[in-house]
C-alpha positions, 0 to 999 in steps of 0.5 A, spaced: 912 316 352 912 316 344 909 312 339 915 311 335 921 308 337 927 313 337 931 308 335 935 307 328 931 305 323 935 307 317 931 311 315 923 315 315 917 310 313 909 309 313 907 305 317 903 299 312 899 294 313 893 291 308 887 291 312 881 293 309 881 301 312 887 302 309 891 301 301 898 298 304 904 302 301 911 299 298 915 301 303 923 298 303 926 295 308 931 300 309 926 305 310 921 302 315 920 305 321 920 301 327 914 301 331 910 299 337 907 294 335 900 295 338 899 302 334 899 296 328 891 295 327 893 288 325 897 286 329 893 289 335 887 286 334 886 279 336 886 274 333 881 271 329 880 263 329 881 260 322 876 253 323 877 247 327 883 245 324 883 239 328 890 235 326 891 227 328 895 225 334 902 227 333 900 230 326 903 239 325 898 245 323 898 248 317 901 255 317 898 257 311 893 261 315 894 268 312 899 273 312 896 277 317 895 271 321 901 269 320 904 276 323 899 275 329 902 269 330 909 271 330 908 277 335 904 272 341 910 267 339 915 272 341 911 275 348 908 268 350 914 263 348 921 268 348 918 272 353 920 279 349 917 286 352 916 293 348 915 288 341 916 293 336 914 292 327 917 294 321 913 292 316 916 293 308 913 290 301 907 288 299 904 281 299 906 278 293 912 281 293 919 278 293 920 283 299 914 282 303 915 281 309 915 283 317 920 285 323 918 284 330 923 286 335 922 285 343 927 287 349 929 280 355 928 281 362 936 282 362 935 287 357 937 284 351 934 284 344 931 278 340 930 280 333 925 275 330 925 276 322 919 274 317 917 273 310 913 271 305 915 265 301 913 260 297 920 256 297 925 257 302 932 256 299 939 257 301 940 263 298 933 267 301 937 265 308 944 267 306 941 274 304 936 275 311 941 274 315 947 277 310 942 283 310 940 283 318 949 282 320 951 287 316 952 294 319 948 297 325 944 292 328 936 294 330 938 295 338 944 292 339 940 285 338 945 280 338 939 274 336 936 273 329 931 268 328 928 267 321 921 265 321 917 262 315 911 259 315 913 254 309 918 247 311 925 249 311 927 242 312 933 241 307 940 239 307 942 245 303 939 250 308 941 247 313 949 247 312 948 254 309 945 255 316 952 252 319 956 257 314 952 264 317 954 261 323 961 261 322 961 267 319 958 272 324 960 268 331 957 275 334 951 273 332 946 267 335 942 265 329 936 261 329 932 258 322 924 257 324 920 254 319 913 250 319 916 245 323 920 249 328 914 252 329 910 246 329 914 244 336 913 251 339 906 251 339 906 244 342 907 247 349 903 253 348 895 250 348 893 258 350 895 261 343 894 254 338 886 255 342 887 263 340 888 262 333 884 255 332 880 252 337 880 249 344 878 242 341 885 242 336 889 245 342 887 239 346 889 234 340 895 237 338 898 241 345 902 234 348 907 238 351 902 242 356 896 242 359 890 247 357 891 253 360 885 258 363 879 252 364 874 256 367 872 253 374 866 250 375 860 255 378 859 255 385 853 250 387 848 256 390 844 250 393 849 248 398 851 255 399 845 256 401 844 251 406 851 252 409 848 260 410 842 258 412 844 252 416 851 254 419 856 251 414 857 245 420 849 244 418 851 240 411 856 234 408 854 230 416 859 235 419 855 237 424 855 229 426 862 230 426 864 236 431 858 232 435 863 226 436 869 230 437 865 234 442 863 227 446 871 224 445 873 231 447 870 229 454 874 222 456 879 222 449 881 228 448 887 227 444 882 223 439 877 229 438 883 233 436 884 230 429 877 231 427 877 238 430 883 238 425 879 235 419 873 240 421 877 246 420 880 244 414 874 243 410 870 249 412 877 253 411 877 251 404 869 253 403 871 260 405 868 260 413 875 262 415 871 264 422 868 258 423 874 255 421 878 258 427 872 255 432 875 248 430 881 250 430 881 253 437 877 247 440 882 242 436 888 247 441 883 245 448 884 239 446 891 238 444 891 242 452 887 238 455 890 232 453 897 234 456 901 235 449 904 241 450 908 241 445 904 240 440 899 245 442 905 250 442 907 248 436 900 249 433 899 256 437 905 259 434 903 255 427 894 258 428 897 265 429 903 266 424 897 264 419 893 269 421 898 275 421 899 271 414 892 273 412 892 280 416 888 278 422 892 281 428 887 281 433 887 273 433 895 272 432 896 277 438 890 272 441 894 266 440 900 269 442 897 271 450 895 263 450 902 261 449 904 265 455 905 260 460 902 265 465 895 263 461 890 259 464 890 251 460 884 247 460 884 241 465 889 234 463 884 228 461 886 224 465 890 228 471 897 227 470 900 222 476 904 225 482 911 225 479 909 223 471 915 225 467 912 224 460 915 228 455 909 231 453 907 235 460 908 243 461 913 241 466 918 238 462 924 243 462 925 242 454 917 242 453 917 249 457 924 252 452 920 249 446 913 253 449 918 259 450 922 259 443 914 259 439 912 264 444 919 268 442 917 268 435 910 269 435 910 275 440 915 278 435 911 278 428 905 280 432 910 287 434 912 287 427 906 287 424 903 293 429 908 296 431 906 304 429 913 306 428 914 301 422 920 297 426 920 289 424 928 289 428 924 284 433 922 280 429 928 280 425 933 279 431 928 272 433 929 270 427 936 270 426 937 266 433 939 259 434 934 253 435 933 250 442 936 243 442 933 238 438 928 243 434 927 243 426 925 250 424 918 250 424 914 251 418 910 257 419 917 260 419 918 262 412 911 266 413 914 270 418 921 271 414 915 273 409 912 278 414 918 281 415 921 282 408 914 286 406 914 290 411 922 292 410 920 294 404 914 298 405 917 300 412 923 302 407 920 308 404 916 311 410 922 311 414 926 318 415 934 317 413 939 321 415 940 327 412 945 330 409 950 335 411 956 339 408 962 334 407 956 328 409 953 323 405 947 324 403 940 321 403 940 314 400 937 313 393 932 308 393 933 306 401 929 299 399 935 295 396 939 296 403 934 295 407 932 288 404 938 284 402 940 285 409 935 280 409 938 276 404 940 270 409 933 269 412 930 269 405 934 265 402 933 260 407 925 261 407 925 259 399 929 252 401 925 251 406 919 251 402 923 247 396 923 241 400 917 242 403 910 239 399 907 242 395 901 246 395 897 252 393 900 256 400 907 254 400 907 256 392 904 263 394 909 264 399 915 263 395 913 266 389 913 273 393 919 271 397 922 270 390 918 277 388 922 280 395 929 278 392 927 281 386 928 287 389 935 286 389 937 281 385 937 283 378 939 276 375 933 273 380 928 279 377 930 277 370 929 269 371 922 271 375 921 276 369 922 271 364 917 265 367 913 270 367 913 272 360 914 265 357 908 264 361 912 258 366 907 260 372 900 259 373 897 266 371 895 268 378 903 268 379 905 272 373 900 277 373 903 278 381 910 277 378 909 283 372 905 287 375 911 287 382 916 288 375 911 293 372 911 298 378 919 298 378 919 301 372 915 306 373 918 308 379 924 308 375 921 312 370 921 306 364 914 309 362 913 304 356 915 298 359 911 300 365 904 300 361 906 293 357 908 289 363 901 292 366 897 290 360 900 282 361 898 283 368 891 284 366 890 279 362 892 274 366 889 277 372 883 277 366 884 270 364 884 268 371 878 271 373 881 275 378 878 282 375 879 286 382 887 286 382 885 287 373 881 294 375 887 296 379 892 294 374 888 298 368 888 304 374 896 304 374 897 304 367 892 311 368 897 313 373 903 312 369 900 316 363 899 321 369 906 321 370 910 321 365 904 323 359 902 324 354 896 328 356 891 326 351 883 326 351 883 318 352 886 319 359 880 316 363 880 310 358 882 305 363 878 309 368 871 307 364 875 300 362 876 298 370 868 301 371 865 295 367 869 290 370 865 286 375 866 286 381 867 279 384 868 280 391 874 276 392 879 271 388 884 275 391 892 274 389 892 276 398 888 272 401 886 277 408 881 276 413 881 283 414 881 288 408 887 293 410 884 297 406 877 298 409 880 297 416 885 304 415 879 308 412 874 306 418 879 306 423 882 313 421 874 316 421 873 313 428 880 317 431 883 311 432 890 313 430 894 307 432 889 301 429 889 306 423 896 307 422 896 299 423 892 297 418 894 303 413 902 300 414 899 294 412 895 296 405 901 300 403 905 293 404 900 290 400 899 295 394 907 294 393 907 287 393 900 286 388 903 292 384 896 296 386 901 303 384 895 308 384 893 305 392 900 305 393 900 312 393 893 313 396 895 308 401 902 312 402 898 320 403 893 317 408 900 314 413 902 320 412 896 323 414 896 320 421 903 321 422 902 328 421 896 329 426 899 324 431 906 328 433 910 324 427 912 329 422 918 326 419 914 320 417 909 324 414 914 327 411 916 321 408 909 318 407 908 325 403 913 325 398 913 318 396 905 318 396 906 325 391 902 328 395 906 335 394 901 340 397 900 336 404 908 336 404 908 344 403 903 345 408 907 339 413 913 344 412 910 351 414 907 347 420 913 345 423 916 351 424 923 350 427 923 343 425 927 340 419 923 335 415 927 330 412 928 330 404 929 325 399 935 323 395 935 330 390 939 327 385 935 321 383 929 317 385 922 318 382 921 324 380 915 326 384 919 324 390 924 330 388 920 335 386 917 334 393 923 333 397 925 340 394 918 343 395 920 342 403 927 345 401 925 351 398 920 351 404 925 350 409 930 354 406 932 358 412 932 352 417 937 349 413 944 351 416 950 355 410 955 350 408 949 345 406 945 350 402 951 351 398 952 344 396 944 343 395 945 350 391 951 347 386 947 340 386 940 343 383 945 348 379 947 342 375 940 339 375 936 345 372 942 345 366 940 337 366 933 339 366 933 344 360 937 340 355 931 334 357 935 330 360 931 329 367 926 323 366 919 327 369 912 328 367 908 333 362 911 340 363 918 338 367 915 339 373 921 337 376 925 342 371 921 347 374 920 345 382 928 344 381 929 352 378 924 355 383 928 351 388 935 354 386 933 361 385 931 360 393 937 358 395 941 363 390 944 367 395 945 362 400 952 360 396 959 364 394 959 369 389 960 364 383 955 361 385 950 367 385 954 368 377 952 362 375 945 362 377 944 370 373 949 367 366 943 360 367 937 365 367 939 370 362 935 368 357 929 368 361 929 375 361 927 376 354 919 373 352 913 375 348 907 380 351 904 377 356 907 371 357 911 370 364 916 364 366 912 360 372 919 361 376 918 369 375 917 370 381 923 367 384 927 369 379 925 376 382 926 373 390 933 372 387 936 378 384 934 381 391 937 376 395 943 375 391 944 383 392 943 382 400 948 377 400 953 379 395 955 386 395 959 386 388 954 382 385 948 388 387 949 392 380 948 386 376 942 383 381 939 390 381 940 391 372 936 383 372 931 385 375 930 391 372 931 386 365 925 383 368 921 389 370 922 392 362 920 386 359 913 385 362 915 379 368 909 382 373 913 379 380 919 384 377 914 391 376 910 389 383 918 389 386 920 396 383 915 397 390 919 394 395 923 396 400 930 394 398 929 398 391 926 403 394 932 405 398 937 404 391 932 408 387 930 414 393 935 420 392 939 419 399 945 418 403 949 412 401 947 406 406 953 402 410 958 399 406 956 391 405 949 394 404 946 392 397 945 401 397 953 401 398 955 397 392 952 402 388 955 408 385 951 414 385 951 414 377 949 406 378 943 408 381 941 414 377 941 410 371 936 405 375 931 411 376 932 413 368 929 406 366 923 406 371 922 413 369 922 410 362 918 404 365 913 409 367 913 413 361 912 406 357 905 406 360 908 400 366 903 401 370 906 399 377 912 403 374 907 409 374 906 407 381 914 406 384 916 413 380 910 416 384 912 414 390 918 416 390 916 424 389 916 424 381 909 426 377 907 420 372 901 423 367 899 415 367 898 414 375 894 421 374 890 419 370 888 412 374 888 417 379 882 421 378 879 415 375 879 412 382 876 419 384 870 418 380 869 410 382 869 413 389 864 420 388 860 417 383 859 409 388 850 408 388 848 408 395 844 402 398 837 401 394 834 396 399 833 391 393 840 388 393 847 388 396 853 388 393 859 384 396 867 386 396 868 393 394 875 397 390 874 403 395 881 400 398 885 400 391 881 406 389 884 410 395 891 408 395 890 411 387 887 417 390 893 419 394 896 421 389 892 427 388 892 433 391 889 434 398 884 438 397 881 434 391 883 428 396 877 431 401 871 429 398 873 422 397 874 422 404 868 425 406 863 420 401 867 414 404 865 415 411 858 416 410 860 409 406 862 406 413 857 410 417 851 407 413 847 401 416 845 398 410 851 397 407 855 389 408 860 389 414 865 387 409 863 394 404 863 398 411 871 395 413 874 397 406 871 404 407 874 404 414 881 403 410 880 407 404 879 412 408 885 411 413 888 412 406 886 418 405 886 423 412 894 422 412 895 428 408 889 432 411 891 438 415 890 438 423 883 440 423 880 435 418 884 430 421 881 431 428 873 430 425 875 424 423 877 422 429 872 424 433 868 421 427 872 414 428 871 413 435 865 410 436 867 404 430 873 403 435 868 402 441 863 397 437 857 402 437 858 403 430 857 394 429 851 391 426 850 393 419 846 389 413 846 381 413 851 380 417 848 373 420 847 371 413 855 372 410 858 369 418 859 363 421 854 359 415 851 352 418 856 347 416 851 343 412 850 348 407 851 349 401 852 355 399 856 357 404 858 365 405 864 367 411 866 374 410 869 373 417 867 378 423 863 384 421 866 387 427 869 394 425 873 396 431 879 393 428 879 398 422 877 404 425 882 404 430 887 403 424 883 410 422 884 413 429 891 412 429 892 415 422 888 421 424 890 422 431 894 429 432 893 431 439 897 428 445 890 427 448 889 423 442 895 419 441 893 417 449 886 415 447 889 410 441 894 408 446 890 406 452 884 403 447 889 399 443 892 396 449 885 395 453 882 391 446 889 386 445 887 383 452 878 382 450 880 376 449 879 377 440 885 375 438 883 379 431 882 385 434 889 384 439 893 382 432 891 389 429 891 393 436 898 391 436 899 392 429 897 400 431 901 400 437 908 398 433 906 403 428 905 409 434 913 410 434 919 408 439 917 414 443 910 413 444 909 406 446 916 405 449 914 405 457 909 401 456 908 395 461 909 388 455 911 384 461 904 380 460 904 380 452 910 375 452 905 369 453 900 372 449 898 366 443 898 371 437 904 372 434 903 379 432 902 381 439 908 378 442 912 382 436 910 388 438 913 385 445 919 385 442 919 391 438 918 396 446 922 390 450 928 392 445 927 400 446 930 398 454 934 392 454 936 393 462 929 393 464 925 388 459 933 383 460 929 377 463 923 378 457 928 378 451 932 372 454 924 369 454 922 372 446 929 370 444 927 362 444 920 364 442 917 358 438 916 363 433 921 365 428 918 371 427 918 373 432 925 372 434 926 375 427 923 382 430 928 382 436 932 380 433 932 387 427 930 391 434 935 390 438 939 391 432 936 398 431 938 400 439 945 397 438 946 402 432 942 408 437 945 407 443 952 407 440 955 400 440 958 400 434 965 401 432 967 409 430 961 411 432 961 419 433 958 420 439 960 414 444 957 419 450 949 416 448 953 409 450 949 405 455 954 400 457 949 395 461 943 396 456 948 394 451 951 388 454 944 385 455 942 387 448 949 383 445 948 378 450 941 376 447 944 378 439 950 373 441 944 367 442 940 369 436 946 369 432 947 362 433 940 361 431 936 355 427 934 360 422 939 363 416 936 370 416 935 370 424 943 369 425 944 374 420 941 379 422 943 378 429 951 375 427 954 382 424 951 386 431 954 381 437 960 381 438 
């Protein structure tokens, strides 16, 4: 949001004023700058009363009050009477001066703007009127306005100027011109007691305002003395009420039909005295005797109306009460009298009609109780009874428009939590804002309710409900919302409606990304909650106002200002714009914290509905995340999913995403919606990238393509630092190699001039920038050299994720000196002129002193004097390390690092690094995790020993393997910490078997050694830890095809850990005929990984075996083996998840 309009001013000005801070500077009218208008130190401020200023009965006020009150004046007439928004100032001149004088400028609820324009005269004449208007009508007009008024505070009452209005009117038909002098305003401000008492005083409101009453009269405070005896001696104990119920009680026994009004009577007044639970024991005595009296229509009929009350108020425990009395299986209270044998009376429970009218409330009634608990947030029940046609000679009750409320506010929440259909290649894709459809389907039923209420007597319950239906309509209908929106502003409801009507407005158009009329409507809607002593639904509101600076910014240090104003309001406990019985709130938290997932999933539907309705926005999402949270735990994730993306809670989305496994979550609309809800529908997507099928990739790569080109030329509604921008670009180079190879082009051309950047500065999309240069070259062959010149772009100009790639696998292969790869392979698209210029750059990198550049020529076999030089750095790091003093312990090492640099270096020089970290793993007094890093730094070190170093160390490895090497310094206090402590140190198990089998694998030579590893590896993946059974199976896929493959892996298919059945795959693929049934069961593992993994083994026999077309030695075919690996393949072909079919697609045939 910007403190300066954007919109044409003609020019650069100041903003002036003539307050006492600062000297006013005279500005021209063309040269003023539009302004809004509470940035203005004077008009901002409230106003100050200029005296009692009493006037006689009929008689006007003087508006020579002062200019700056004038202009104060001016602005409350045009928010309060003409109900403008976003008011915007130019002020220009000097008071004194002809040109003296202020514009304010505001927008209606249909968007159109009002121009109210204001001089300082002392006489008004006709031609100061033809040149204001002249001047406003000719050219661009502020805003498009097609409404000029004309106010002065002298009387313009005058023949001449009057006709010479007629003139301008003929003249500029466009135009809807209005002349506002003292006497005009004077008729104005009869109907505004509120702001006459704001610039003068309650007393000359009350004499001169004939037109209204005076608005914001406190209520009298509560009398403490009777409150007091109504606690202390039960609210029955005063007002003679206790006498009261003791007649009824007495009349219940032989005339029951006359106790039922005095129940009735009871029920009512304490209702109004707020004991809401003393009420409901009148009303269920009034029922006993209406029962007991034999009117069961009447006892039906007030039943059905008790428990759509009680939903109305959010107490479903009682409703589903009424609604079990209203089954005709439940027990009723004896006749008085008994009914004569025989006795046809209307009223009895025999009747046929009385029965279907019983049955109808019963209808209703166990619908609306469905709808309001239903854990799945379906009001279809509720709707459906509804819509049907009455029984024979039935009105339409009076509580029906309470359930038609009921169900179009739980529509509406119900709307956004609820999966829609989600898109396809050739489909339609997710609805926009799934709210609209959802609720004008209810049209019919919402109409209806609000002409019923029209016909009904008025009261404070029938106002409340019609004034939220009327919000509920809103929804849908602009003109509606822009006639509520208008009653509103022009203060046309009572203040507690406005409030409630500008706050519903307020959150739309955050949602909708109107920031600054979002912060506007908030604000009215404090003051009115304020004025109406209603500070709880206040501090809710000053609380949206931060969230949407949150939202949409300005970060500024005076972020928590609403934060510390809604902290001082008193907290009154109650004045609620909702009445409830039971706070949703309250009862969604406890219930959630008990594990009561069903009550809280209830109650929390209800606080969601609840937050929509008042315009509660920042609970709306705190409302929104805990549902998603119960979802989520309670096996719903596309709810959660819903929940989590509207509630922007975008990290528990990603969580939910990677949780899910082959589950595909529901996303929302990429194209438009909240910005939030996108950023995180599309933090699913790129989470679930590979679950989403090929032709539905490439229309969402093409769709986010267009979105980041929009992003980048700002024209993407987001919060501070394009968070939308950037989730859009991350999610884009995801999906880079999911389309066609013009859509691969298009994406490298866009990000071209991300490449070049200042020393150590880096592009947060780095990262997948780099991802996608490596999928581009796997999946596009003739894009492979421009993918890998990227890449290298990226690494030559400092981007960290593009150096730390030059490691990988798949560059490795094109840099390596070697036989091309397969054609269609990245490596194949080179030219071997293409890959010796690849490796001229990284030896240029490296020379350039890139540090992983170093890293990468070294590996691939060339000397780089850089990573020397680091390496005998490490060298001495590792020699010169202090042993343990028994004073003090240190905690995470560089051992591990220090090796891998080490291995650079010649073997020989390698060796007393070794040997100094063994004596490290050996050593007792140091920490289990020091111990750990020594065990791999030196699995890092022996691989290039000669045999009989390599020996010593594995006999030395062997007792850390059987755990007579465990227990080392301090292990009880860096594991398993006491949960309530504060300072809480968890290095994980102190165990050193997993690390020294690492150790014994890379130093075993012997075949005995190579059995032992073996054998101790497979005894510790069943002990039953699953640490040691991951790294034992890591151990044994490392040992080779041969050594591993007549291992028994028959009992490791069902193993928990993932890594385990891995290696399951890895040996079932070396002899298909053997392991057929084994693969079948790995090829529908819950895990993609591991169907990952046979996928790519059984890949690697296929080739082996000779089932590949031109294969130069057909006699190694094994034609059953062969059969049942194409088999599995065919099925992993057809997989759920892109990069599974595509390693197993190319190989079944």
């Amino acid at each position: 949001m910007s403190d300066v309009s954007n919109e044409p001013s003609g020019g650069q000005g100041n903003d002036v004023g003539t307050g006492p801070e600062r000297t006013p500077i005279a500005v021209d009218v063309a040269e003023a700058v539009w302004r809004p208008f509470f940035v203005d130190p004077i008009l901002s401020r409230p106003p100050t009363p200029v005296g009692p200023g009493n006037v006689p009965a009929g008689g006007d006020l003087d508006l020579g009050i002062g200019w700056d009150r004038f202009e104060q004046l001016m602005v409350f007439v045009a928010r309060g009477l003409l109900g403008l928004n976003r008011v915007k100032f130019r002020r220009y001149g000097l008071p004194g001066q002809a040109q003296h004088g202020i514009d304010l400028a505001g927008r209606h609820a249909d968007g159109s703007y009002t121009v109210v324009q204001c001089k300082e005269y002392d006489e008004f004449k006709a031609a100061d009127l033809r040149e204001a208007v002249s001047k406003f009508a000719v050219g661009d007009r502020p805003f498009g306005s097609r409404r000029l008024i004309v106010a002065v505070s002298v009387v313009t009452r005058d023949t001449r100027v009057e006709e010479e209005l007629g003139r301008l009117q003929d003249q500029y038909p466009d135009l809807e011109i209005e002349l506002w002098g003292a006497e005009q305003i004077n008729d104005v401000l009869r109907e505004r007691a509120d702001i006459v008492a704001r610039f003068w005083t309650r007393e000359t409101a009350e004499t001169f305002c004939t037109g209204a009453p005076l608005p914001g009269v406190s209520a009298p405070p509560p009398d403490w003395a009777r409150v007091a005896d109504q606690v202390l001696l039960t609210p029955l104990g005063v007002d003679g009420m206790d006498e009261d119920l003791a007649r009824a009680d007495e009349l219940r026994t032989d005339q029951p039909l006359a106790a039922a009004p005095i129940y009735a009577d009871l029920a009512d007044r304490l209702d109004a005295d707020g004991y809401t639970g003393h009420a409901n024991l009148m009303r269920r005595r009034q029922l006993d005797a209406l029962a007991a009296a034999g009117e069961e229509a009447a006892w039906a009929a007030l039943t059905a109306q008790l428990a759509a009350t009680a939903l109305h108020e959010g107490d479903w425990f009682r409703a589903r009460s009424l609604r079990m009395n209203l089954d005709p299986r439940a027990p009723r209270p004896v006749r008085v009298p008994p009914p004569e044998p025989g006795d046809a009376d209307s009223g009895a429970a025999g009747d046929p009609q009385t029965r279907a009218i019983t049955a109808w409330h019963l209808q209703l009634i166990a619908a609306a109780v469905t709808a309001a608990t239903h854990q799945l947030a379906d009001s279809s029940a509720l709707i459906t009874a509804l819509r049907q046609p009455l029984p024979a000679g039935v009105e339409v009750p009076t509580y029906q428009p309470l359930l038609v409320l009921l169900a179009a506010e739980l529509t509406y929440a119900d709307a956004v939590i609820t999966p829609q259909d989600q898109p396809t290649a050739g489909g339609s894709a997710p609805v926009a804002n799934p709210v609209v459809p959802a609720v004008s389907a209810l049209d019919d039923l919402i109409s209806a309710a609000l002409r019923q209420l029209a016909s009904a007597p008025p009261s404070p319950d029938t106002r409340d409900v019609a004034v939220r239906l009327q919000l509920v309509r809103a929804t849908y209908d602009p003109q509606a919302r822009a006639e509520l929106v208008a009653q509103a502003r022009q203060r046309r409801l009572p203040r507690h409606h406005a409030a409630l009507v500008l706050a519903a407005q307020a959150r739309r158009e955050a949602i909708d990304g109107f920031a600054e009329e979002a912060v506007e409507h908030f604000r009215q809607a404090v003051e009115h909650g304020l004025h109406d002593g209603r500070t709880d639904h206040a501090a809710g509101w000053l609380y949206a106002i931060r969230a949407v600076g949150i939202s949409y910014g300005p970060l500024t240090d005076r972020m928590d200002e609403e934060h510390m104003l809604a902290q001082a309001l008193p907290k009154t406990g109650g004045r609620r714009l909702i009445r409830r019985v039971r706070d949703p709130q309250t009862d969604a938290r406890r219930e959630a914290l008990d594990g009561d997932a069903i009550d809280a999933i209830r109650a929390a539907r209800r606080w969601l509905a609840d937050c929509i309705v008042t315009g509660d926005w920042a609970d709306e999402d705190v409302a929104a995340e805990l549902l998603g949270d119960l979802y989520a735990a309670n096996l719903e994730p596309d709810r959660a999913a819903c929940c989590y993306q509207w509630g922007n809670a975008l990290t528990k989305a990603i969580k939910l995403a990677k949780d899910v496994g082959d589950h595909v979550l529901p996303r929302a609309a990429t194209g438009s919606g909240p910005w939030w809800q996108r950023a995180a529908s599309l933090a699913i997507a790129a989470e679930q990238q590979d679950l989403i099928d090929d032709a539905t990739a490439a229309a969402l790569l093409r769709e986010l393509f267009d979105l980041v080109v929009r992003g980048r030329a700002g024209e993407l509604v987001e919060g501070p630092g394009q968070p939308l921008t950037r989730r859009t670009t991350a999610t884009m180079l995801i999906f880079a190699g999911r389309g066609s190879s013009e859509d691969a082009r298009r994406v490298l051309d866009l990000l071209a001039n991300d490449v070049t950047r200042a020393a150590d500065h880096y592009f947060p999309h780095d990262e997948q920038h780099v991802q996608a240069c490596l999928a581009i070259a796997a999946h596009h062959a003739e894009l492979a050299w421009a993918a890998f010149v990227r890449l290298f772009d990226l690494a030559e100009a400092g981007a960290p994720k593009a150096l730390e790639a030059l490691r990988q696998p798949a560059v490795r292969a094109v840099l390596e000196e070697s036989a091309p790869a397969a054609d269609g392979a990245p490596l194949g698209a080179l030219t071997e002129q293409q890959r010796r210029t690849l490796r001229d750059r990284l030896h240029a990198m490296a020379a350039a002193g890139r540090y992983e550049a170093g890293l990468a020529a070294a590996m691939l076999g060339d000397t780089d004097p850089a990573v020397t030089q680091r390496a005998l750095a490490a060298r001495k790091r590792l020699l010169s390390r202090p042993e343990p003093d028994g004073h003090g312990h240190a905690f995470g090492t560089a051992m591990v690092s220090d090796s891998y640099l080490v291995g650079f270096l010649a073997p020989d020089q390698q060796r007393a690094c070794l040997d100094k970290v063994l004596a490290v793993a050996s050593d007792r007094r140091e920490a289990a995790v020091n111990r750990q890093d020594a065990l791999t730094a030196a699995a890092n070190l022996v691989r290039t020993q000669p045999d009989s170093v390599k020996a010593d160390v594995h006999a030395r490895s062997r007792p850390f393997v059987t755990g007579d090497q465990d227990g080392s310094a301090l292990d009880d206090e860096t594991t398993n910490p006491h949960p309530l402590s504060s300072f809480k140190i968890n290095f994980g198990s102190p165990s050193l078997q997993a690390e020294g089998l690492r150790l014994a694998l890379g130093s075993a030579v012997s075949a005995e050694e190579i059995a032992w590893v073996r054998e101790t590896a497979m005894v510790l993946i069943g002990s039953g830890n699953q640490r040691l059974a991951r790294e034992s199976a890591q151990v044994l896929s490392r040992m080779g095809v041969d050594v591993v493959q007549d291992l028994d892996v028959t009992f490791l298919v069902g193993h928990p850990d993932r890594v385990v059945r891995e290696f399951a795959a890895f040996v079932a693929a070396t002899a298909p005929s053997r392991y057929a049934k084994i693969l079948r069961v790995l090829a529908a593992d819950a895990d993609w990984t591991v169907r990952l993994q046979l996928a790519m083994r059984l890949n690697a026999f296929v080739k082996s075996s000779g089932g590949i077309a031109g294969d130069p030695e057909p006699a190694r075919l094994d034609q059953s083996a062969l059969t049942i690996a194409q088999d599995v393949l065919t099925a992993l072909s057809r997989d759920v998840r892109h990069r599974i079919r595509r390693a197993a697609a190319d190989q079944s045939r």
